[in-house]
N, C-alpha and C positions, 0 to 999 in steps of 0.2 A: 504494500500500500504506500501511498506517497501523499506527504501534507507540507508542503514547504516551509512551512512555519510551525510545524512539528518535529520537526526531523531528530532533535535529538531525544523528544521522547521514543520514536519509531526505531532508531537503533539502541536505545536501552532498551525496549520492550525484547527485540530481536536475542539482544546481548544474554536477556535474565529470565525468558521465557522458553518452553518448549515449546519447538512450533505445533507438536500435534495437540500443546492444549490450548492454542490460541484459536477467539471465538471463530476465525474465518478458516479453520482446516477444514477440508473437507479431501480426502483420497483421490476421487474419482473426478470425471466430469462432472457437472452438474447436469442431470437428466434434462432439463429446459434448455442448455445449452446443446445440448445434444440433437434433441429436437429440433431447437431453430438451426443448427448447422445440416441435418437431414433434409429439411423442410423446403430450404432455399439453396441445396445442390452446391454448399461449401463442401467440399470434399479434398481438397491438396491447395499448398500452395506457402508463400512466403507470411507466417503469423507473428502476432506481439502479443505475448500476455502483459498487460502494461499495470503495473501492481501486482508483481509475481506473489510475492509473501514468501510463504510455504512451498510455492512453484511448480504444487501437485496440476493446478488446470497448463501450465508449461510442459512437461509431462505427459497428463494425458494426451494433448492436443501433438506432440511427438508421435506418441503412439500410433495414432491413429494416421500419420504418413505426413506430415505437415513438416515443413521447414522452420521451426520456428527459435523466435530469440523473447528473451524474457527480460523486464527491468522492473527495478524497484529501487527507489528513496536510500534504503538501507543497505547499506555492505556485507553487516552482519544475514541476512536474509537472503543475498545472493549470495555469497559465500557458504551456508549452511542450504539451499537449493541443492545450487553446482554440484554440491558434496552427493545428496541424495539421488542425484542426477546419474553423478557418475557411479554412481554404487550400481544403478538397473540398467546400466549401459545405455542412456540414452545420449544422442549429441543435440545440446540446445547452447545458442549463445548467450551468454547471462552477463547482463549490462545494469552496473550502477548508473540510475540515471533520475535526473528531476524533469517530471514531465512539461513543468511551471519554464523550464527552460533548457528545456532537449538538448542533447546533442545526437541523437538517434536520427539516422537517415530514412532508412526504410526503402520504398516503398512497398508498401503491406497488403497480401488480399485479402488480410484477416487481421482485426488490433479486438483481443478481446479483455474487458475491463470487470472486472469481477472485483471490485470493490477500494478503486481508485477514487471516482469523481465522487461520489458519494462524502468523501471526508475532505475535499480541496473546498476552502474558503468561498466564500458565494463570490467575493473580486477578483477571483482564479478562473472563473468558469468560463470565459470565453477563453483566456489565453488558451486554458484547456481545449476546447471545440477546435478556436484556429491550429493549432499545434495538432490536433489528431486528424482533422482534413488533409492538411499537409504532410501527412505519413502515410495516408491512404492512397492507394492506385485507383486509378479511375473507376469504378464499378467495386471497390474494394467495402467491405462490411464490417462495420462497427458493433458486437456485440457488446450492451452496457447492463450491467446489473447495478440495482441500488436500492435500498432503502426507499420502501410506499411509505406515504405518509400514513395507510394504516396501521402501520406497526406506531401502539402509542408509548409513549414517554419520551422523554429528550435525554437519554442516554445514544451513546455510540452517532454515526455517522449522521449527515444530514436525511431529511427524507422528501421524497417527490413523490409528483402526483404525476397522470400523463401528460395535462396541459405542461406543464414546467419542461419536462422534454422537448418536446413539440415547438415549445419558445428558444427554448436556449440552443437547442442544434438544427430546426427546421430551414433557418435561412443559408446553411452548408448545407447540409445532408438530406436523403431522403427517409423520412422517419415509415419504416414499413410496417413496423409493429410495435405494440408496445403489451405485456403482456403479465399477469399475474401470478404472481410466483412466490415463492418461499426463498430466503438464503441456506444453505445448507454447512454445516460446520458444525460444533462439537458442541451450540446451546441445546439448554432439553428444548425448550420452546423454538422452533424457528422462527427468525424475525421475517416478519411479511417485504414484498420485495417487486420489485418489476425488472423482467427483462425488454430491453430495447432492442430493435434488431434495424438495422442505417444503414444506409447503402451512399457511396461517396457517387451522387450522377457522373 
């Protein structure tokens, strides 16, 4: 995950925490993910897990024949990835990086965000948008998971509704779906959640 003005909580958490008890592990794909990547015949190609964490959806998306490279905020987090990485013999490129001010090239058929934007400052959000249009390839998909606003209390990340999407990425991208979902990770309750599915025209 990446919060530019978090950053040294996000690598002490990294530092003091086991990733598999932090609330966003989750092993596997996320089955919504899976779906929207079946759905709309994403199937290979150059991907970004962009708020790797734990790096398991970097990983999966391996697996499943994808090129891909993974970043995160934290060093301790790519570094404990990479590790996990190279233990199941996968090849992924793992980049410390702040998305708030990239150095990441790209371009990407696939930038999937599983719980990045969600915790960037609301005055981040477009640097944000511009910054991952500009990593996309033309026709290239945007998978976003986040925090629904009905998940209630103001603990952990921000949370949105679908308008709030629809505004803040509509005038880059084309917002194909927006859909309701759970987060998956290691709370008993899962927090309520929306996945986004974008396509860069």
């Amino acid at each position: 995950m990446n919060d530019k003005q978090g950053f040294p909580e996000w690598e002490k958490h990294y530092r003091e925490t086991p990733v598999e008890d932090m609330p966003w592990f989750f092993e596997d794909l996320e089955s919504d993910v899976q779906a929207a990547l079946a759905e709309h015949g994403i199937e290979s190609g150059q991907a970004l897990d962009l708020g790797t964490g734990p790096g398991t959806q970097a990983m999966a998306l391996a697996r499943l024949g994808f090129d891909v490279s993974a970043s995160d905020l934290s060093e301790t987090a790519i570094k404990l990835a990479r590790a996990r990485a190279e233990e199941a013999g996968l090849t992924i490129d793992w980049r410390q990086d702040d998305i708030l001010s990239s150095k990441l090239h790209g371009p990407y058929d696939l930038i999937l965000d599983r719980g990045c934007f969600h915790v960037l400052a609301p005055a981040d959000r477009q640097t944000y948008v511009k910054t991952v249009f500009g990593l996309l390839k033309q026709g290239g998909w945007l998978l976003l998971k986040a925090f629904s606003v009905d998940e209630r209390g103001k603990w952990g990340p921000h949370r949105f509704a679908p308008a709030d999407i629809e505004m803040l990425f509509g005038a880059k991208l084309e917002v194909v779906s927006i859909k309701e979902t759970l987060f998956h990770g290691t709370l008993k309750k899962l927090p309520k959640a929306l996945l986004a599915v974008m396509r860069r025209p």
